[in-house]
C-alpha positions in Angstrom: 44.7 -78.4 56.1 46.7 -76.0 58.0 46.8 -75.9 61.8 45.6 -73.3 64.6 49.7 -72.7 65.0 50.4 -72.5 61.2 47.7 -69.8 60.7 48.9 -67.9 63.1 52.4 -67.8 62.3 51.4 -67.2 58.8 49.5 -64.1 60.1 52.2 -63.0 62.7 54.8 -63.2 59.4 52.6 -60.7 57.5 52.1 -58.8 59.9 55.9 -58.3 60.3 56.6 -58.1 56.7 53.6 -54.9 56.9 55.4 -53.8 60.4 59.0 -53.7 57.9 57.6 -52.2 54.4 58.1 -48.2 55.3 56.9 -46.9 52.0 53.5 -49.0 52.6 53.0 -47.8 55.7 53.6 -43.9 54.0 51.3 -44.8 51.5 48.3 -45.9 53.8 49.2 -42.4 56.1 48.9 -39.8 53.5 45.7 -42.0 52.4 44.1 -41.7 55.6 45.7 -38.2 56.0 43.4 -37.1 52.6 40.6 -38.8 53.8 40.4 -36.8 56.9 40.9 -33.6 54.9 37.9 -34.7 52.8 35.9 -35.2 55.5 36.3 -32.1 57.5 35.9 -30.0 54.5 32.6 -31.4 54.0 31.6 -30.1 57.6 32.6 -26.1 56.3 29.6 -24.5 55.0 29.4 -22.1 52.0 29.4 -18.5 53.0 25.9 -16.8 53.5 23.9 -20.3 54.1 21.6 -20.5 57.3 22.0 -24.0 58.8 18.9 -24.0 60.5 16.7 -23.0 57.8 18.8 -25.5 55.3 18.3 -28.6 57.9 14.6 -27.7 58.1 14.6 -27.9 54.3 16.2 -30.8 54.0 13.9 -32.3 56.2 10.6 -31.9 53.6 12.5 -33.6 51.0 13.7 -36.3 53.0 13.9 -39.4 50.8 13.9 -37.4 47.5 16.9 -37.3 44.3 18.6 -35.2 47.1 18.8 -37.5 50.0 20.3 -40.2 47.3 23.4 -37.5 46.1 23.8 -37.0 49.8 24.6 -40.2 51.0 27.3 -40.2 47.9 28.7 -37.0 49.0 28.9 -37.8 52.6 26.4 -35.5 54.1 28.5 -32.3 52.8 24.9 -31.6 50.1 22.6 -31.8 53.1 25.6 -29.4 54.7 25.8 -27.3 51.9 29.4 -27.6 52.3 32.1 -26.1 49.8 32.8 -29.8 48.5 29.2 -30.3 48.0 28.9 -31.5 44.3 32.0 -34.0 45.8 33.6 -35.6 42.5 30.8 -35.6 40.4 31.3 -33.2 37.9 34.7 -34.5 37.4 33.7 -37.7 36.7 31.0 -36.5 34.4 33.7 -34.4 32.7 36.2 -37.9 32.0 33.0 -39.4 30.8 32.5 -36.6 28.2 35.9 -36.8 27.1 36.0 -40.4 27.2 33.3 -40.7 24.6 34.6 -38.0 22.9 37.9 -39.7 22.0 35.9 -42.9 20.5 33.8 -40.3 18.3 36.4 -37.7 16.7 39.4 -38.4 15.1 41.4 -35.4 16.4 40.9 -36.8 20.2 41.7 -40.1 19.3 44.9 -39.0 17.6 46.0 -37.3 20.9 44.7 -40.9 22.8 47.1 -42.3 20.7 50.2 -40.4 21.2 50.6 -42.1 24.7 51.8 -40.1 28.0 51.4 -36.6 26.5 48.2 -37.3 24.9 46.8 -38.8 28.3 48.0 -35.8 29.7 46.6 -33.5 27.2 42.8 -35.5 27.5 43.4 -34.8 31.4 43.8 -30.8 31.1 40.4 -30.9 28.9 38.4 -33.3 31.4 40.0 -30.4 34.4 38.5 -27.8 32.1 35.5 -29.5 31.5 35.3 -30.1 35.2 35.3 -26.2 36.0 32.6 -25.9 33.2 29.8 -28.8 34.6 30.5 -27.7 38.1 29.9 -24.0 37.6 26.6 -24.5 35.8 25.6 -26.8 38.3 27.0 -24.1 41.0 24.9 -21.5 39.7 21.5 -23.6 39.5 22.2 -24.2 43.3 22.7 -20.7 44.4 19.6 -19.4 42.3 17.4 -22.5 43.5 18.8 -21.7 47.5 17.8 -17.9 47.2 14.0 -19.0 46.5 14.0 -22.3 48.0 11.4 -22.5 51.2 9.8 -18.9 49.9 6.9 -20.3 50.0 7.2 -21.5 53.6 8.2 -18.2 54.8 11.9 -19.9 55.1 15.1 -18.7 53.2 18.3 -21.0 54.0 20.3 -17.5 52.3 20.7 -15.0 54.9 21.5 -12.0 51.9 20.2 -13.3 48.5 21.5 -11.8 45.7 24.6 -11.6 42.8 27.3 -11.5 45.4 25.9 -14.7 47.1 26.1 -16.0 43.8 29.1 -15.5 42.9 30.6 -16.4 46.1 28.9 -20.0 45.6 30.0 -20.4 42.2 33.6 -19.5 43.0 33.6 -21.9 46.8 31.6 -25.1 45.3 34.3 -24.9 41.6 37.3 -24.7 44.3 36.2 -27.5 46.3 35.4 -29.7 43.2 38.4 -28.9 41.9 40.3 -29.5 44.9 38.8 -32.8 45.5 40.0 -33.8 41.8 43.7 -32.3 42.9 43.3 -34.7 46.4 41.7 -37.7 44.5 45.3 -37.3 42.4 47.1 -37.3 44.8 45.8 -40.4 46.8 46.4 -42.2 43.4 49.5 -41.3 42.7 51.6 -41.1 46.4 48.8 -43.2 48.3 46.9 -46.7 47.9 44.0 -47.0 45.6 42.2 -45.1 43.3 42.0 -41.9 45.0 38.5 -40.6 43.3 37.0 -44.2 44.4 38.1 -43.9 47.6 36.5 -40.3 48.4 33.4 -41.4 47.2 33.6 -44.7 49.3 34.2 -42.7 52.5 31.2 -40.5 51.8 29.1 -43.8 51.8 30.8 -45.1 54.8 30.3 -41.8 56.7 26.7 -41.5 56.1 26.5 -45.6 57.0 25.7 -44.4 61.1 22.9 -42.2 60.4 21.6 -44.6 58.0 21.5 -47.0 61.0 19.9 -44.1 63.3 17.5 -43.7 60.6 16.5 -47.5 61.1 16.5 -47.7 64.7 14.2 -44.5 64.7 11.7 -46.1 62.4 11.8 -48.6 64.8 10.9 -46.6 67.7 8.6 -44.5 66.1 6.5 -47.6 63.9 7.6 -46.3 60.6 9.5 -49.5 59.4 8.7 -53.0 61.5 11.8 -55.0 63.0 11.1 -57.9 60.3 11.3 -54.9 57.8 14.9 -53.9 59.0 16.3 -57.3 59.8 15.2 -58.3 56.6 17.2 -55.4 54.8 20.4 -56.3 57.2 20.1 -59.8 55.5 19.6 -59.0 52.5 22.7 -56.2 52.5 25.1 -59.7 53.9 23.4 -61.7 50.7 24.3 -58.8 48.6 27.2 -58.4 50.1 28.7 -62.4 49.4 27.4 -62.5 46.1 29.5 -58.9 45.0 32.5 -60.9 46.0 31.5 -63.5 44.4 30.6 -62.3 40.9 33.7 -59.7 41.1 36.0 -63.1 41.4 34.3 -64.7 39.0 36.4 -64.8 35.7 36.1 -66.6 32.0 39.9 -68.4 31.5 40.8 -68.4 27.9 43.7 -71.4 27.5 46.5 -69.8 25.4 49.0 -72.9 23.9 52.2 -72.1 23.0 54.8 -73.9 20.6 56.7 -76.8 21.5 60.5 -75.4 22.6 63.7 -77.5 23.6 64.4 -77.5 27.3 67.6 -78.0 28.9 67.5 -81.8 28.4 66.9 -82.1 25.2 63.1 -82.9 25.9 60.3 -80.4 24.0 57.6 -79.0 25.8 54.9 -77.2 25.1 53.9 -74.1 27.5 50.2 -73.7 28.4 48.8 -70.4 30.3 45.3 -69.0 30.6 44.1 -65.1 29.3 41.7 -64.0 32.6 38.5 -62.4 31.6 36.6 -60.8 34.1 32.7 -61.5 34.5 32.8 -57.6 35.3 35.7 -56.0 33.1 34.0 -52.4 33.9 34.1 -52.3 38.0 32.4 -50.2 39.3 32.9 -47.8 36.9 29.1 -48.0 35.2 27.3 -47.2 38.5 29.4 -44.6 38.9 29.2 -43.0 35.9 25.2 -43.8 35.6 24.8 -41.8 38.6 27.0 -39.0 38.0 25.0 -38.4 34.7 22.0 -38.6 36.5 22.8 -36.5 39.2 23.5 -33.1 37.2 20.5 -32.8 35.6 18.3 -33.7 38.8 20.4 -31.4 41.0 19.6 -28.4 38.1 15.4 -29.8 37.7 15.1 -29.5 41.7 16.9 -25.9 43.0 16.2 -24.2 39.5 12.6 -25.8 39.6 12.3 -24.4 43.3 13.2 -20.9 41.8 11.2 -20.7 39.0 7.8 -22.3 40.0 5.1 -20.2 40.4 6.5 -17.5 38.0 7.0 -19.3 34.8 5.5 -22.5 32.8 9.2 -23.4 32.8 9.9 -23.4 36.1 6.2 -25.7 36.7 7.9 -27.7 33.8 11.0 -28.3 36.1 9.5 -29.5 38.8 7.0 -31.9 37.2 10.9 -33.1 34.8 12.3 -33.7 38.4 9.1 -35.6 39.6 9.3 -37.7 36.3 12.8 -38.5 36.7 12.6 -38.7 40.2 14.7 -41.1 42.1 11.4 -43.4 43.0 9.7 -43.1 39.4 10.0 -46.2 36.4 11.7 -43.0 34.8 14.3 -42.9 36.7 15.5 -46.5 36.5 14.8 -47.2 33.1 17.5 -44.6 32.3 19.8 -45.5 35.3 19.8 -49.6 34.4 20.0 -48.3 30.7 23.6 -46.3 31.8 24.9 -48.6 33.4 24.4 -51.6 30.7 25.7 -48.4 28.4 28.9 -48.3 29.9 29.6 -51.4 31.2 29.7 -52.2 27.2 32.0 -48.8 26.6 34.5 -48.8 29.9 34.9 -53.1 28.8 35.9 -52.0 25.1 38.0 -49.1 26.5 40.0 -51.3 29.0 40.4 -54.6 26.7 41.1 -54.0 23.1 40.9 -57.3 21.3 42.8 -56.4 18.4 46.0 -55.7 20.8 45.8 -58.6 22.6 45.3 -61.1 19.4 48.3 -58.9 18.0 50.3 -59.3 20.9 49.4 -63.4 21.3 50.6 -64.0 17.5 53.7 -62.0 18.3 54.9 -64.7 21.1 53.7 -67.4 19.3 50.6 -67.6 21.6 47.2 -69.2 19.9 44.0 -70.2 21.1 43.2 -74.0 20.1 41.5 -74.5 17.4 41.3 -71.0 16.7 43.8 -69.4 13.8 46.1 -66.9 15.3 45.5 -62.3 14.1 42.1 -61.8 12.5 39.9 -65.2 13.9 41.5 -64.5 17.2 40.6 -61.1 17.4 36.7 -62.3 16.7 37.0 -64.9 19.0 38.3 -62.8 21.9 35.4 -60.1 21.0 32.8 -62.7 21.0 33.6 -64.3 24.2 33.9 -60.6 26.2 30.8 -59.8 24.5 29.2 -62.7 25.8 30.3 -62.2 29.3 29.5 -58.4 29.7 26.1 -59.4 29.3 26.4 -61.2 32.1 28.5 -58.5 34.1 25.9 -55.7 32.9 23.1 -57.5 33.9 24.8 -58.1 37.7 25.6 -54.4 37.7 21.7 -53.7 36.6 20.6 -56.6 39.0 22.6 -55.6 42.3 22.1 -51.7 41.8 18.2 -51.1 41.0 16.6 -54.1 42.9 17.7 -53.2 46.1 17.1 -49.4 45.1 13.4 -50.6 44.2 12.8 -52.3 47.1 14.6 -51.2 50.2 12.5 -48.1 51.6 14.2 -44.2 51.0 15.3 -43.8 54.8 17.2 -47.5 54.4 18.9 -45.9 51.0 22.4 -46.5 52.4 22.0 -49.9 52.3 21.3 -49.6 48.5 23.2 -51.8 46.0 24.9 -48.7 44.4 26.4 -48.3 47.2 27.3 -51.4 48.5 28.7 -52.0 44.9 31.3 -49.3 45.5 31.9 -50.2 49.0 33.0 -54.2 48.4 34.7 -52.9 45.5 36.6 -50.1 46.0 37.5 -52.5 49.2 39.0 -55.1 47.4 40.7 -53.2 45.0 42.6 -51.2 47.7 43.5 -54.9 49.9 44.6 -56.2 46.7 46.9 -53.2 45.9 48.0 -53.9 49.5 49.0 -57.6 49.1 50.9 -56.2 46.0 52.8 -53.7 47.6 53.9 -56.2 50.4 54.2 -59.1 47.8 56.8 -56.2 45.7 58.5 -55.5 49.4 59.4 -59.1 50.1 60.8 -60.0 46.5 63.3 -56.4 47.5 64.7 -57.7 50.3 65.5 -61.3 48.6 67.1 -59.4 46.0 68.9 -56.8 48.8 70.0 -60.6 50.0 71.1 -62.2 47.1 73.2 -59.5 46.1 74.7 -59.7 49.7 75.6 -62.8 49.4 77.0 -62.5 45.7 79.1 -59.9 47.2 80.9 -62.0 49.9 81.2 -64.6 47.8 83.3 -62.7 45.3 85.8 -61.4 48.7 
C-alpha cells in the first residue's frame, strides 16, 4: 500500500510532467478555446425571431420532444440560436453514409481505398449534412411563422419567404460550422471534437436542470424524497457506467515457442481485449439523432398545418404517437440503439482482419485452429458480448428516461452516458499524451548521453 507522502509525490510528479508537456497544454487551450465559441454562438439568435414570444412558447411545451433536443443542444433550440440543430444532422448524415458503404458495392470500394476513400465518404456525409439540415431548416421556419397563432402569439416578427430563407441559410452555416469546429477539436485538440460539443451542451444545461428541481421543490411539484432519490440514482448510474465501460472479455492469444538469448525456449502469451461495449456511446447517439429529425419536422410543420389540412392534424397526432413520453417512442429508440450497437461493433472490429493478422505472427487461440475457425470464434464471442453491451446501452438510457419525471430530464441516462464517457475518453487521451511526452524526453536523454559518450 502506498503512503500519504508517496501519493503525493506521485501526484506532484504528474503534475510537473503536465506543467512541462507544451503541446498538451496547446491541445487542452484551443479545446477549451472551441468550447467557448460553441457556447456563445448558441446565445446569438436567428434574425427576425422574438425572444419573448419564443420563451413564452417554449414554456407550453415544457417537457415535450423539444425540451429533450434542448438539453442536447445546450439551450441554443429553446434560443433559437444559429447553431440550433447543434451536430445532429451531421451525425445523421455519417450514419447514412455509414450504412450506405455496408449496402453498395461502389461505396465500399471507395471505403476500401484507405485515406482518399475516407476522405471522399467525408465530402458526401458534408453534403449530406447541408441536405438533412436544410430540410429540417425549412420545417422550422414554416412551423415558427404559425407557431402560437392560435394564442394570438407569433415568435416571427415579419413572416414570410425572406425569413425563410434567412433561416435556412443561418441554421445550414451554423451546422456546418459546428462540423468544421468539431474537426478541428479532433484533429489540433483533445478528444473527439463532435462528442465533446455535444457533452458541453449537456453540461451547460446541468444548472437549470438543478433550478428546475429546486423550484419543484419550492413550489410542491416534485417531493424532496422524489429529488434525492433521482441525485442517488444519477451516482448509482453514474458507478455502474464506469464500471461496465471497463469491463472487457480477454481472449488469451499463445504464441510459438522461440529461442531466447540463453538457449532456453519460451513460449509468449498475450491477451486480445474485447470490450463489453465495443460501440461507446455511439448508439445513443445515433438513436437520438435519427429520432430527432423527424420529431423536430412532426412538431413545427404539425404547428403550421393543423387546422388547415388532415395532414397537418396527421402531424400532430405522428408527433403525439412518437412523442418522447409514449411506448412509441422507446420501442424505436431501445430498438436503435441495439441496431447499432450491433453495426458501429462490426464496423470497428472486423474478425476476419484480426484472425488474418493473428495467423500472420503465428498468434492462435488454444484449442482453436488458426484463419477460418478463428474468425468464427472471434465473431461468436463479440456476438455474445454485444448482447450484453446493447442491453446496458438499452438498460441505462430508457429506464431512467421512463422513470425520472420531464423537468429532471438532465439527469437522464442518455445523457449521463455521454457525459461519463466522452469524460473518460478525453482523460484517457490525456494520460496518453503525457505517457508519449515522458518516453520523448528519455529518448531526448538517451541520445544525450550517447552523444558524450562518443566525444
Amino acid at each position: 500500500m502506498a503512503t500519504a507522502a508517496e501519493r503525493n509525490m506521485a501526484a506532484n510528479l504528474s503534475l510537473s510532467k503536465f506543467g512541462q508537456a507544451t503541446e498538451l497544454k496547446n491541445r487542452l487551450w484551443f479545446t477549451l478555446g472551441a468550447l467557448i465559441v460553441y457556447r456563445l454562438l448558441s446565445f446569438v439568435p436567428l434574425p427576425g425571431i422574438d425572444p419573448r414570444a419564443l420563451a413564452t412558447l417554449f414554456n407550453t411545451t415544457q417537457g415535450g420532444v423539444l425540451d429533450f433536443f434542448n438539453n442536447f443542444s445546450g439551450g441554443a433550440l429553446h434560443r433559437m440560436s444559429i447553431v440550433a440543430l447543434g451536430v445532429m444532422p451531421y451525425i445523421t448524415a455519417s450514419i447514412v453514409v455509414q450504412l450506405s458503404t455496408s449496402l453498395s458495392p461502389q461505396l465500399n470500394a471507395i471505403k476500401k481505398e484507405g485515406e482518399s476513400g475516407r476522405k471522399k465518404l467525408n465530402q458526401y456525409t458534408r453534403y449530406g449534412t447541408v441536405g438533412l439540415t436544410a430540410i429540417q431548416a425549412y420545417g422550422i421556419a414554416v412551423g415558427l411563422e404559425s407557431w402560437g397563432a392560435g394564442q394570438g402569439q407569433s415568435a416571427v416578427i415579419d413572416p414570410g419567404l425572406l425569413f425563410r430563407v434567412v433561416t435556412v441559410i443561418s441554421l445550414v452555416g451554423g451546422t456546418m460550422f459546428l462540423m468544421w469546429l468539431g474537426e478541428q477539436i479532433t484533429s489540433r485538440g483533445i478528444g473527439n471534437g463532435v462528442s465533446l460539443l455535444i457533452m458541453s451542451g449537456i453540461l451547460a444545461q446541468l444548472p437549470q436542470t438543478l433550478g428546475n428541481a429546486l423550484e419543484g421543490i419550492r413550489t410542491g411539484a416534485s417531493s424532496p424524497l422524489l429529488v434525492i432519490g433521482a441525485i442517488a440514482l444519477v451516482v448509482g448510474l453514474i458507478l455502474f457506467i464506469c464500471f461496465m465501460e471497463r469491463a472487457q472479455r480477454r481472449v488469451l492469444i499463445q504464441y510459438p515457442k522461440r529461442q531466447t538469448q540463453r538457449g532456453m525456449m519460451q513460449a509468449d502469451k498475450s491477451f486480445l481485449p474485447l470490450k463489453i461495449n465495443t460501440a461507446n456511446v455511439i448508439p445513443p447517439i445515433f438513436a437520438s439523432s435519427l429520432l430527432a429529425m423527424p420529431l423536430t419536422i412532426t412538431q413545427f410543420a404539425g404547428n403550421h398545418l393543423s387546422g388547415q389540412s388532415r395532414f397537418g392534424d396527421f402531424l400532430i397526432s405522428l408527433n403525439q404517437w412518437i412523442g418522447i413520453d409514449s411506448p412509441i417512442y422507446f420501442v424505436l429508440y431501445a430498438a436503435g440503439i441495439i441496431f447499432f450497437s450491433f453495426f458501429y461493433t462490426a464496423v470497428v472490429f472486423n474478425p476476419e482482419e484480426t484472425a488474418d493478422n493473428l495467423k500472420r505472427y503465428g498468434g492462435f487461440i488454444p484449442g482453436i485452429r488458426p484463419g477460418k475457425n478463428t474468425e468464427v470464434y472471434l465473431d461468436y464471442v463479440l456476438t455474445r458480448i454485444t448482447v450484453v453491451g446493447a442491453a446496458y446501452l438499452t438498460l441505462i438510457c430508457i429506464v431512467p428516461e421512463a422513470v425520472m419525471p420531464r423537468h429532471l430530464v438532465g439527469f437522464g441516462g442518455t445523457s449521463l452516458l455521454i457525459v461519463v464517457n466522452v469524460t473518460m475518453d478525453t482523460v484517457a487521451q490525456i494520460q496518453s499524451h503525457l505517457l508519449a511526452h515522458q518516453y520523448g524526453d528519455l529518448i531526448k536523454k538517451a541520445k544525450l548521453k550517447g552523444g558524450a559518450l562518443r566525444r
